[in-house]
C-alpha positions in Angstrom: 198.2 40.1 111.4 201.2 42.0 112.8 199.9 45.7 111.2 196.5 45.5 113.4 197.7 45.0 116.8 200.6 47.5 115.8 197.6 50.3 114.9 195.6 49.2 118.3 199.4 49.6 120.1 200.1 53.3 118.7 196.1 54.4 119.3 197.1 52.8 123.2 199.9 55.3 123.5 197.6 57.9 122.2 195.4 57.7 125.4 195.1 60.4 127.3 196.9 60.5 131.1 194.3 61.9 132.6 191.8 59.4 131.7 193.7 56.3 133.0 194.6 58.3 135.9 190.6 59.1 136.2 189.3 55.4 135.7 191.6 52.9 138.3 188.5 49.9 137.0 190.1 47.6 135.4 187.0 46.5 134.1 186.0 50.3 132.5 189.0 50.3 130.7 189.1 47.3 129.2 185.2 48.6 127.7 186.9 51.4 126.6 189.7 49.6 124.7 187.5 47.5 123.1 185.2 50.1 121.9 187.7 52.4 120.4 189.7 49.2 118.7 186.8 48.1 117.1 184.4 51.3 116.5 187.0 54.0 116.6 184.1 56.1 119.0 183.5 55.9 122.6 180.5 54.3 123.5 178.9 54.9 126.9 179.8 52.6 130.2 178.1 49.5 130.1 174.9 49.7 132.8 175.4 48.5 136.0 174.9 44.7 137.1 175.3 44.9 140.8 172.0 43.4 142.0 171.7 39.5 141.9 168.9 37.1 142.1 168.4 34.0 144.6 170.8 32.0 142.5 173.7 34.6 143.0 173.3 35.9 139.1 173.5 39.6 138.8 170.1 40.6 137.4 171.1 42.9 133.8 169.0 46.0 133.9 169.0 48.1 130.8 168.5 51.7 131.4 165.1 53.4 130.5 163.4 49.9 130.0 163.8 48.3 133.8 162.9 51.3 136.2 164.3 50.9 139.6 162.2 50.4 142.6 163.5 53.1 144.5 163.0 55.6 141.5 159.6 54.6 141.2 158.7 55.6 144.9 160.3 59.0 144.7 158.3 59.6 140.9 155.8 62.6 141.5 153.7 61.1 138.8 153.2 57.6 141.0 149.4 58.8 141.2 149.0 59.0 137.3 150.3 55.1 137.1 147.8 53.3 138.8 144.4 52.8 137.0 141.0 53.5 139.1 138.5 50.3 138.4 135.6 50.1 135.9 132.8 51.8 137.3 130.7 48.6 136.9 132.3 46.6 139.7 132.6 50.0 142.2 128.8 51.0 141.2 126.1 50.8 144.2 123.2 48.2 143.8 120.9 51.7 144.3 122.6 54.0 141.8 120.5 56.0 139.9 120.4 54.7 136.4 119.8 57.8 134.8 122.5 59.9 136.3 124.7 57.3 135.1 122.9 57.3 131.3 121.8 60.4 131.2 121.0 61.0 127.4 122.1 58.7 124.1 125.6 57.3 124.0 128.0 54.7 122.7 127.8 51.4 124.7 130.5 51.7 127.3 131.8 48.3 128.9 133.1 49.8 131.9 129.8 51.5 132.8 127.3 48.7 132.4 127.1 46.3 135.3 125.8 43.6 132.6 127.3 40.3 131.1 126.3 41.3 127.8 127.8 39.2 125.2 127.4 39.8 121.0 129.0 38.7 117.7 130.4 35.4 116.5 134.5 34.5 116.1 135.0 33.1 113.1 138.0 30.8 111.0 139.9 31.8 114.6 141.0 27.5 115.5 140.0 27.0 119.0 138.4 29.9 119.7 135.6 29.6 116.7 132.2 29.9 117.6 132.9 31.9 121.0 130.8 34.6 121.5 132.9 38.1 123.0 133.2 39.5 125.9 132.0 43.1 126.2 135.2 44.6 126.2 137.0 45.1 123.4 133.5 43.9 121.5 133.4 46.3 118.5 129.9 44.5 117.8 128.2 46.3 120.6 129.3 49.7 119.8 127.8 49.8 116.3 124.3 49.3 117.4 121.8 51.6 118.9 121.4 50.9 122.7 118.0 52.2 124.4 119.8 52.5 127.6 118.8 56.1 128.3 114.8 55.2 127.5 114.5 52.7 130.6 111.0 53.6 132.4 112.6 56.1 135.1 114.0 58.1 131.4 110.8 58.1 130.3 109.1 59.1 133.5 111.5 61.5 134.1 111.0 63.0 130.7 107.4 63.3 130.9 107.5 65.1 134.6 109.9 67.5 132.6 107.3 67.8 129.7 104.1 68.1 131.6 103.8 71.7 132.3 104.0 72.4 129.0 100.9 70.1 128.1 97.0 70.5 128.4 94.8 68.3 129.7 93.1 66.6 126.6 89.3 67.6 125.6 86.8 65.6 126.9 84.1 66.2 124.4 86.2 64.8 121.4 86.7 61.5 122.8 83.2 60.9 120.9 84.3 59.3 117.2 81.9 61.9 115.7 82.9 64.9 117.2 86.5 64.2 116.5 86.1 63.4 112.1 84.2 66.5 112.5 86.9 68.7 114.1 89.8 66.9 112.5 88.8 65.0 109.0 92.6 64.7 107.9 95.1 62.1 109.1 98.5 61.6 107.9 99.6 57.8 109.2 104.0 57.7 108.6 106.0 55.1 110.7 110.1 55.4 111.7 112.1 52.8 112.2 115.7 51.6 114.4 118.0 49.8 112.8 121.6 48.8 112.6 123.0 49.8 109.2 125.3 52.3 107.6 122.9 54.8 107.1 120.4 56.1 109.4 117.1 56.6 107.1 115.1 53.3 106.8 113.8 53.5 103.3 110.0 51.7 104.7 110.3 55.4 106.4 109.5 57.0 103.3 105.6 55.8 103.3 103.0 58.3 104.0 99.6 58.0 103.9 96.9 59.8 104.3 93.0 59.3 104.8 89.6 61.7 104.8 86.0 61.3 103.9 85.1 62.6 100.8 81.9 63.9 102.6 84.2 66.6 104.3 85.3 68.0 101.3 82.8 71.1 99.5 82.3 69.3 96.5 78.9 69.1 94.2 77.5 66.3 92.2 80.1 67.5 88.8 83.6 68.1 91.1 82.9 65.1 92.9 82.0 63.1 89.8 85.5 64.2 88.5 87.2 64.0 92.0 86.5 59.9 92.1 86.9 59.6 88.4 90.5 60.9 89.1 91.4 58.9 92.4 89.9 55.7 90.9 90.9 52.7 93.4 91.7 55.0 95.9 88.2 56.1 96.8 86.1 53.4 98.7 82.6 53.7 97.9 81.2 52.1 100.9 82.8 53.5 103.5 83.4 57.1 101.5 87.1 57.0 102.7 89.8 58.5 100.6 93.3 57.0 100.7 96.6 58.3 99.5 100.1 56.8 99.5 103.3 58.4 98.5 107.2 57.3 98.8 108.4 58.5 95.4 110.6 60.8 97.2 113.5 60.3 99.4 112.4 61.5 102.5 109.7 61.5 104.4 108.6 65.3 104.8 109.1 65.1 100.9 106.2 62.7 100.7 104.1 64.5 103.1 104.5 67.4 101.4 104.2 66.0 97.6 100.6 64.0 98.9 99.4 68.0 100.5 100.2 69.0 97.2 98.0 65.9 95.4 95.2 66.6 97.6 94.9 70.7 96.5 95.5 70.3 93.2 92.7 67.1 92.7 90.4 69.7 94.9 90.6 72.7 92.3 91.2 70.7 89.0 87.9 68.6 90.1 85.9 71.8 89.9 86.9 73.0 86.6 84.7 72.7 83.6 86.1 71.6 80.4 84.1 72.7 77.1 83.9 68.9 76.3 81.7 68.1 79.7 78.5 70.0 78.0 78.6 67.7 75.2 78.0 64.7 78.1 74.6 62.8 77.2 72.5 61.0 79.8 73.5 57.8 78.3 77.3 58.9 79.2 76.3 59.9 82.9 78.3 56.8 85.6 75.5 57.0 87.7 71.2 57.9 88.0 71.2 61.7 88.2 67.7 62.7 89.6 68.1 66.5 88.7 68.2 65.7 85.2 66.3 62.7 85.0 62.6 62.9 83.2 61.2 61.3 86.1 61.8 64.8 87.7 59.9 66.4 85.0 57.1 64.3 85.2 56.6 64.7 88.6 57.0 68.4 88.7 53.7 68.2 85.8 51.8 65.7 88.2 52.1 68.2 91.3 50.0 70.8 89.3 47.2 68.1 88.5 47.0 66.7 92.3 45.4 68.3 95.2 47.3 66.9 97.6 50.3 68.0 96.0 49.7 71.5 97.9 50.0 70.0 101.4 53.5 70.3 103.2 54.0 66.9 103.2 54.8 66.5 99.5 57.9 67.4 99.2 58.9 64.7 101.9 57.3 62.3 100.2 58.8 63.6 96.5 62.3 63.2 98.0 61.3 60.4 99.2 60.3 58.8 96.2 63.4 60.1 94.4 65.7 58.6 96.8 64.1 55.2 96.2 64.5 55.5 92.0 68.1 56.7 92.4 69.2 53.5 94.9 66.9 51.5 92.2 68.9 52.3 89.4 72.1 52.8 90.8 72.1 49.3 92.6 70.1 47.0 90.5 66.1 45.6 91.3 66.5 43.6 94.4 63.7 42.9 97.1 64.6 45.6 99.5 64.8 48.3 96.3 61.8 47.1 94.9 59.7 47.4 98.6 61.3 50.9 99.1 60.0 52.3 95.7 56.4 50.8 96.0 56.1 52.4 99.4 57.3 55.7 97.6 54.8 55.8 95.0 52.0 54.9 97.4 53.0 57.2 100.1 53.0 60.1 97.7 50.1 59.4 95.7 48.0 58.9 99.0 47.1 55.3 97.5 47.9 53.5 100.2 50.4 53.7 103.2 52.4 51.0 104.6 49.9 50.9 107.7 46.3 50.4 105.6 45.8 46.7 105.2 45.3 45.6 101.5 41.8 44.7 100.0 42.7 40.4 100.4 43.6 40.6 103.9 41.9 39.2 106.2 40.3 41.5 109.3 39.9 39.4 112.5 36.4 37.9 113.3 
């Protein structure tokens, strides 16, 4: 024990004059003493505990983590310090949404004067089954807000848009008129959602409708065209219908059913060396061009007189619309009735309007 304090004695001799003729506090020296006995380093003075609380304690301020009061007063950055509040609770009861929410955006807490509440707390002890705030609510900023399509967006946007539009046609508000100027339509639907990627895959579908009436087709090309669409051709209401979401995109299955469409159109009208050897037994449907009743008929208007009048050919394509729609849709009562009027009303036998021989004529 003795070669220790004899060390700390010889580094006390050691001490420079100046320093203990410098430092008169008692209290600093003994800091100093310490410090060099134990570290072998100075260490800077100890901060200063002057101040005391109610109790008479001196308060123990540490440099750099307590800032004095004064200091604070005579910072230049004092205005920097103090936070202006949310916007939400200084915001006027007749602010202008849309200046506020202009275009699309994250959702902001601070900026929407709401108590919206989203999400769930779970396995969190007291707090489960509490439903967050909107601060700090990381729930709300992963969906798509529609805060900058409120009505006055919209009308706004369509004031913007107007001069650029014309006033719509009033003659194709007739259902007619507007198959006839625009046959196509392409039906696609898009979709909002909340996921982590922003194409819907029901977005994909695209379908598109026409009448097979607008289309320049003859009796072969449109044979082949419904042979080829099968199901997809209605024969009642002559409507075509074609679907496509093969492809990944949408525009990709717009374009791939444009594609379908052009090459059914040409590939229906091409004539394959196999189609002459087609027999009328092999024909879908009653073909009055090359049907023998045609033939016979075109021998019985050289025998007739009254095959010379104009009226004859009405009544020939008359007639041949009633043996198509007989064989095509079976012998009813209605099919039957059209084709015995045809064959009267072009044989001049009788017309629908001549009683028959057992009626009875009125006393």
């Amino acid at each position: 024990m003795a070669a220790p304090r004899l060390k700390s004695c010889l580094r006390l001799r050691n001490i420079n004059k100046t320093y203990l003729a410098s430092h008169t506090n008692v209290h600093n020296l003994i800091n100093f003493i310490t410090a060099r006995t134990f570290t072998g380093k100075g260490i800077p003075p100890m901060p200063k505990c002057d101040k005391r609380d109610k109790d008479g304690f001196r308060i123990y301020r540490i440099p750099g983590l307590h800032k004095d009061p004064v200091e604070q007063k005579k910072s230049p950055f004092k205005m920097f310090s103090e936070r202006p509040p949310p916007r939400e609770k200084v915001m006027k009861v007749d602010q202008d949404w849309t200046n506020v929410w202009p275009t699309a955006a994250s959702f902001k807490p601070s900026v929407v004067p709401l108590p919206i509440r989203q999400g769930y707390v779970k396995n969190a002890g007291e707090n489960q089954g509490i439903i967050p705030y909107k601060y700090h609510n990381m729930e709300l900023m992963k969906v798509i807000n529609f805060l900058h399509l409120t009505p006055r967006h919209i009308s706004k946007h369509c004031a913007a848009l107007k001069k650029f539009c014309t006033p719509w046609p009033q003659e194709l508000n007739e259902e007619g008129i507007q198959e006839t100027h625009f046959p196509l339509s392409i039906t696609t639907c898009d979709y909002v959602y909340s996921h982590s990627t922003i194409r819907d895959p029901r977005s994909r579908l695209v379908t598109m409708k026409f009448k097979m009436s607008c289309l320049d087709l003859d009796y072969h090309a449109k044979d082949k065209m419904i042979r080829l669409l099968g199901d997809r051709y209605d024969q009642e209401t002559d409507e075509v219908t074609i679907q496509s979401d093969k492809c990944p995109i949408q525009q990709q299955n717009s374009d791939y059913i444009a594609y379908l469409l052009t090459a059914l159109y040409y590939e229906s009208w091409k004539v394959e060396e196999w189609e002459g050897e087609k027999t009328w037994a092999d024909l879908e449907a009653y073909d009055w061009e090359r049907s023998k009743a045609k033939e016979k008929i075109e021998r019985l208007q050289e025998k007739l007189p009254q095959a010379r009048k104009e009226s004859w050919s009405e009544d020939v394509g008359r007639f041949a619309e009633a043996v198509t729609r007989l064989h095509n849709e079976g012998e009813s009562k209605d099919t039957l009735n059209d084709y015995k009027s045809a064959v009267l009303a072009m044989l001049k036998l009788r017309t629908d309007s001549t009683p028959s021989n057992n009626a009875q004529t009125p006393s």
